[in-house]
C-alpha positions, 0 to 999 in steps of 0.5 A: 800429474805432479804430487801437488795436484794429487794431493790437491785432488786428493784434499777436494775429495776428503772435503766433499767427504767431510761434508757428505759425513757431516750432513748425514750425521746432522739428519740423524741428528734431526731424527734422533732428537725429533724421537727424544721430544715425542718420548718427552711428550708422553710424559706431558699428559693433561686432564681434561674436562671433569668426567665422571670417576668411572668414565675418567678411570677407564679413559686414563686405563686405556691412555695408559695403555696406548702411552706404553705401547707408544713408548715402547715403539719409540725406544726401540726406534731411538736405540736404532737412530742412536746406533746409526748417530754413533756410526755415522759421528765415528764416519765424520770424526774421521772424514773430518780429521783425513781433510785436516790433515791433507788440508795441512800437507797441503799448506807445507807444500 
């Protein structure tokens, strides 16, 4: 095998890698956005019929209370698909820039 063909074998496998790196990157994307939205959501609340003060008081308690409890759950899942989003952007940053440059050798060759 001659050093064109390794380096051409070589630019193959960074491109695969490059475009593994980018489709991860762009399901956690997905996730991350999808968890943003939903917090987004449970700050959208409407009032509904006209209940009565007591009833209406303790219904917006107990929303109140499963809104927080929601939005807990949600933040911690979003802190765990920002730190695979992070991961996974450094991965394809440097996959993509390792095809570039082999991609250029390749070119000068």
């Amino acid at each position: 095998m001659t050093a064109a063909d390794r380096l051409a074998q070589l630019q193959r496998i960074a491109q695969l890698l490059r475009d593994r790196d980018l489709m991860r990157l762009n399901a956690v994307s997905a996730r991350k956005r999808q968890t943003e939205a939903l917090l987004g959501a449970l700050d959208k609340t409407q009032t509904g019929a006209v209940l009565d003060p007591i009833v209406a008081a303790q219904v917006v308690d107990r929303f109140g209370l499963w809104t927080t409890n929601r939005r807990i759950l949600l933040n911690q899942q979003l802190a765990r698909d920002t730190v695979e989003w992070i991961a996974l952007r450094s991965a394809a940053q440097r996959s993509f820039g390792q095809a570039e440059v082999l991609g250029k050798l390749s070119l000068k060759r």
